[in-house]
GUROMAR-173563 format. One record per residue (C-alpha): x, y, z. Coordinates in steps of 0.5 Angstrom, whole numbers, padded with zeros to 4 digits, always signed. Example, Ala and Ser with C-alpha at 12.3 -4.5 7.8 and 13.67 -1.06 7.14 Angstrom:
2
+0025-0009+0016/+0027-0002+0014/
***
This chain:
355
+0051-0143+0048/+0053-0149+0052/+0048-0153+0055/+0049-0151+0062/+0047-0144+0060/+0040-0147+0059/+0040-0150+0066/+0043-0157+0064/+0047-0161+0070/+0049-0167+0073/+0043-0170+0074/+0040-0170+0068/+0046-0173+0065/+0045-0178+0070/+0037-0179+0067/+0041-0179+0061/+0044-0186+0063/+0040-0189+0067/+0034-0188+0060/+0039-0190+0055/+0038-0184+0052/+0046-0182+0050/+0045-0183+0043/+0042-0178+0043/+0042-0170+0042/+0039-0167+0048/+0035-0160+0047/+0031-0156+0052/+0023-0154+0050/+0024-0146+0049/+0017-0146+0046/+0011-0149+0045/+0005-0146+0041/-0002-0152+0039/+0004-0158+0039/+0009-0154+0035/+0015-0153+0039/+0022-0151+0038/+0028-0154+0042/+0035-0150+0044/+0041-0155+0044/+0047-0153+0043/+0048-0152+0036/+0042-0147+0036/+0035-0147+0036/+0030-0152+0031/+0023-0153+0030/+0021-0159+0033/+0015-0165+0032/+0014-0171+0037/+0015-0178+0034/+0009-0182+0033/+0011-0187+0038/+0011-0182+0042/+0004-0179+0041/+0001-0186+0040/+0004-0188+0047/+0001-0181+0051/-0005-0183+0056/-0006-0175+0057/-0004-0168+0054/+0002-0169+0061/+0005-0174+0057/+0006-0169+0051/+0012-0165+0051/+0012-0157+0055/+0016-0152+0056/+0022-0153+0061/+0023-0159+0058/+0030-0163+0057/+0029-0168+0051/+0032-0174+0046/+0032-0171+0039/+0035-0172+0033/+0035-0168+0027/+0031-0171+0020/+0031-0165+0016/+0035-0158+0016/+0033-0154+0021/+0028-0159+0024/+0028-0164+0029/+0025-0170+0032/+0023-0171+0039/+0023-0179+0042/+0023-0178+0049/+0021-0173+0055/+0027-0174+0061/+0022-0175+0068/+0021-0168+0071/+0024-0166+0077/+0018-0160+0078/+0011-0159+0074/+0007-0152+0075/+0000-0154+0073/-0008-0153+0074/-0014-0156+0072/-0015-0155+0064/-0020-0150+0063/-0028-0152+0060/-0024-0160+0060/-0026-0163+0067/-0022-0167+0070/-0016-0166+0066/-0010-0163+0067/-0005-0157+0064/+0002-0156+0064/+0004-0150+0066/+0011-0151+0066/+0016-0156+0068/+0023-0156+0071/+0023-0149+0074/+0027-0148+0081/+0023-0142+0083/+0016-0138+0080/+0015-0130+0080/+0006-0129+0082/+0006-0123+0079/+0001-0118+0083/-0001-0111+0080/-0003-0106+0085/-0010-0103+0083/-0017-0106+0082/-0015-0113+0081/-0011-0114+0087/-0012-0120+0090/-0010-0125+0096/-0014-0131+0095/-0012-0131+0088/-0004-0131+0090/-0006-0136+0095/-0008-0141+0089/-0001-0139+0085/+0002-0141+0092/-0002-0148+0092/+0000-0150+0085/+0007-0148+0087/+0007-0151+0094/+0005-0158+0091/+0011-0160+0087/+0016-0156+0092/+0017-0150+0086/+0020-0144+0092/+0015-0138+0090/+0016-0131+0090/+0010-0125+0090/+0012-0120+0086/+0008-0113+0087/+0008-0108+0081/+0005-0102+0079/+0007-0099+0086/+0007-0092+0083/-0001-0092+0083/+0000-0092+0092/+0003-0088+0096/+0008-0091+0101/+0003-0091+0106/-0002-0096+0102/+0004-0099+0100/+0006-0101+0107/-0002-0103+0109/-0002-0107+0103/+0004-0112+0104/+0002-0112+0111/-0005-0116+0110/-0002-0120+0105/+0004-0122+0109/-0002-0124+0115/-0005-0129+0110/+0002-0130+0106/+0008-0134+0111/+0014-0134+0110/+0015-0132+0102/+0019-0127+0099/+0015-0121+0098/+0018-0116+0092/+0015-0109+0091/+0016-0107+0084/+0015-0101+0079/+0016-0103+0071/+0016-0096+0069/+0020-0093+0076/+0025-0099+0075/+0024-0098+0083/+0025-0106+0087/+0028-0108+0080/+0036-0109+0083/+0032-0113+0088/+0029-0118+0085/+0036-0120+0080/+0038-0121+0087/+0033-0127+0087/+0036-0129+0079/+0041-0135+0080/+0045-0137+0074/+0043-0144+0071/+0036-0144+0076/+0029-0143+0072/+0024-0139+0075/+0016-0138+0072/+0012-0132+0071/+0005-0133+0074/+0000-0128+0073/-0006-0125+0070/-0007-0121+0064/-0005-0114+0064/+0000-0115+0071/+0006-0114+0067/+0010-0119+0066/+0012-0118+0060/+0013-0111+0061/+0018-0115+0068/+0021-0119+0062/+0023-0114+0058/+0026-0109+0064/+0030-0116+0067/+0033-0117+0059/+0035-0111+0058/+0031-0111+0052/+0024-0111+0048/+0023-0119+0047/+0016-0119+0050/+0011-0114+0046/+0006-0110+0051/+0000-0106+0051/-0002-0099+0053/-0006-0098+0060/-0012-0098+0059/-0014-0090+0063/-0020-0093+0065/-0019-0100+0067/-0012-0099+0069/-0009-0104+0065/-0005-0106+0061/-0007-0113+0056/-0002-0118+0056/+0000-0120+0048/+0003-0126+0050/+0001-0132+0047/+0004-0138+0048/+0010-0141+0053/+0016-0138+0052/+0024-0139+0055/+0028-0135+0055/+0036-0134+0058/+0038-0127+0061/+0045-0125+0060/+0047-0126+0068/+0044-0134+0066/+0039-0134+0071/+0032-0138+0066/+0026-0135+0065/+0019-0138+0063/+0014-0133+0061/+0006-0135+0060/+0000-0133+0057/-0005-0129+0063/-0008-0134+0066/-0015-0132+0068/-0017-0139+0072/-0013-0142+0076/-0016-0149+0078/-0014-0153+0084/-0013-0161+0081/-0011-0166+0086/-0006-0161+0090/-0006-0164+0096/+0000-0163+0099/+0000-0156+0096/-0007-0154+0100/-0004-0157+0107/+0003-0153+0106/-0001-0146+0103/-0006-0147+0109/-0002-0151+0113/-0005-0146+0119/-0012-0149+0118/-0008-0156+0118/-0004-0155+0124/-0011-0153+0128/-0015-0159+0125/-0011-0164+0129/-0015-0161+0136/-0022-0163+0131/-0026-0168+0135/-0027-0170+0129/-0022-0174+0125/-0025-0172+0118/-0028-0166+0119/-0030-0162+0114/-0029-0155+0118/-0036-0153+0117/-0041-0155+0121/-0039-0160+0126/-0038-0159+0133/-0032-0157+0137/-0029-0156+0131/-0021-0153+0132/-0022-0149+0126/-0028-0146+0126/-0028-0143+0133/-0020-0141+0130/-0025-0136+0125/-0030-0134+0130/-0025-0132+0136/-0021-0128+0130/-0016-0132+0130/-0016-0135+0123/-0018-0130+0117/-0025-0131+0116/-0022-0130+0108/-0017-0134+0109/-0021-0140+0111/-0027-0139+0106/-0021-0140+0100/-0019-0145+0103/-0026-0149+0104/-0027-0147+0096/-0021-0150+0094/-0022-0156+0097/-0028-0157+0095/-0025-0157+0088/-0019-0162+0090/-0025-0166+0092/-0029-0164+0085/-0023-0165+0080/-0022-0172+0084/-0029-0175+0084/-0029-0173+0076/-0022-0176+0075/-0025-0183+0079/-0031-0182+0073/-0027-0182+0068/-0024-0188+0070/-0029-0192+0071/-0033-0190+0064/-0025-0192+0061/-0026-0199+0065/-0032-0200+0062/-0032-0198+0055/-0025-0202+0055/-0029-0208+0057/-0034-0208+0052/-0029-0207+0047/-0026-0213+0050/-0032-0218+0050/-0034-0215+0043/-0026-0217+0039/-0028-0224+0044/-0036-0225+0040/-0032-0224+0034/-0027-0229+0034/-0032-0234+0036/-0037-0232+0030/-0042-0231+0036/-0043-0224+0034/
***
């Protein structure tokens, strides 16, 4: 297998150039699992470890490697590899890394286009399309809502359904889909596009592995039975993988996300919600909150119903944990500062035998 049947191209190769990286062999992380990856070249597929240069240059987990990653390697044992360098990252899906404030996880980088995957039943729900549609928005990954488990509605509920998400949700493809019917299937391989990398986003039990194994043709992701009273079923997916389909089109299947924690998304918060930004422009205030201030353009928006009530309050919500995640970061930084200084004022008293 070529490289360009794993989404290589022209400008990769230029970064390739422009790095000094063409003494290299190039791969692409297929899958991450706890810092073990196993990288797709050419030759085949290697297990993969970091260099310590490269581990004692990382400032964060982002500076590790991720899947849908393009890396320099070379080979130092059979079967095995090194990694020496990241190429830079054309797209990263991220969140707010869970119980670690301030901090940051990589979902996946280089992905062209990313399925939220939706399940009709109990846990259906906009507000969390919503957030998929922030992380996506803020580095221009183009997103498509994929609705499954229709065969639990009729097409009466089908059609109301998709009409409330289309009012909160403009101008994204929006695919209804059976895993067990294969009813929307055809449809959604009309969205898959040789050489381009799409990203599965979805909580457990969606179906996402099932949507795989239906777009391969084949059992590549195990799944669960339906739970008769939850109406769902567990996703046994445990770490990130990336996988060709035989009409080229790539894709990166996740673990079930259950927290989607807005980081510093500002670009992604005024293209999800960018009515809400539209309307702030006739505040009368310039930093407006939205909340509780005068002439506010938004709130008299929510009030007269021209707004969604829902749609406001997610957007508040999420931009309470922008401001969160920044002010926490701003910390940080400044505890780092502090304690670099005192490292420093110590090697100083020490060279003096002050100390």
């Amino acid at each position: 297998m070529k490289l360009e049947h794993f989404g290589y191209n022209d400008k990769i190769e230029k970064l390739r150039i422009q790095y000094n990286l063409v003494d290299f062999e190039i791969g692409r992380i297929i899958s991450e699992h706890k810092e073990r990856y196993i990288v797709k070249t050419e030759k085949g597929e290697f297990d993969a470890e970091i260099t310590g240069n490269l581990r004692y240059t990382a400032n964060t987990r982002e500076d590790f490697p991720a899947v849908g990653d393009w890396v320099a390697i070379s080979e130092y044992d059979d079967n095995k590899v090194l990694i020496h360098s990241i190429f830079p990252r054309k797209t990263i899906i991220e969140r707010q890394t869970v119980g670690k404030q301030g901090e940051k996880q990589i979902i996946a980088t280089n992905v062209d286009f990313a399925f939220i995957v939706q399940a009709i039943d109990n846990n259906f729900n906009i507000n969390r399309i919503e957030r998929y549609l922030t992380i996506c928005n803020e580095t221009n990954v183009k997103p498509i809502i994929i609705l499954n488990k229709i065969d639990l509605i009729n097409d009466a509920a089908l059609t109301d359904l998709i009409t409330r998400v289309q009012e909160r949700v403009k101008q994204v493809p929006i695919i209804a889909i059976s895993n067990d019917s294969k009813k929307g299937l055809e449809k959604l391989k009309e969205y898959i596009v040789e050489g381009k990398t799409y990203c599965l986003l979805g909580s457990s039990g969606v179906g996402k592995s099932s949507l795989l194994n239906n777009l391969s043709g084949k059992e590549l992701m195990k799944t669960n039975t339906i739970s008769a009273s939850s109406n769902k079923g567990r996703h046994v997916t445990s770490h990130r993988e990336l996988i060709v389909l035989e009409n080229g089109g790539i894709i990166i299947d996740n673990p079930g996300i259950r927290e989607v924690g807005i980081a510093d998304s500002v670009g992604g918060l005024e293209k999800t919600f960018d009515k809400i930004v539209e309307l702030s422009k006739n505040c009368k205030f310039k930093d407006c909150t939205h909340t509780i201030e005068i002439d506010c353009a938004v709130i008299e928006a929510v009030e007269s119903e021209k707004v969604d009530k829902l749609f406001y309050e997610n957007y508040l919500k999420m931009k309470r944990e922008k401001e969160h995640f920044e002010s926490t970061v701003a910390e940080k930084h400044k505890k780092d500062k502090k304690f670099g200084k005192m490292v420093k004022q110590f090697k100083n008293l020490k060279r003096s035998n002050k100390y």
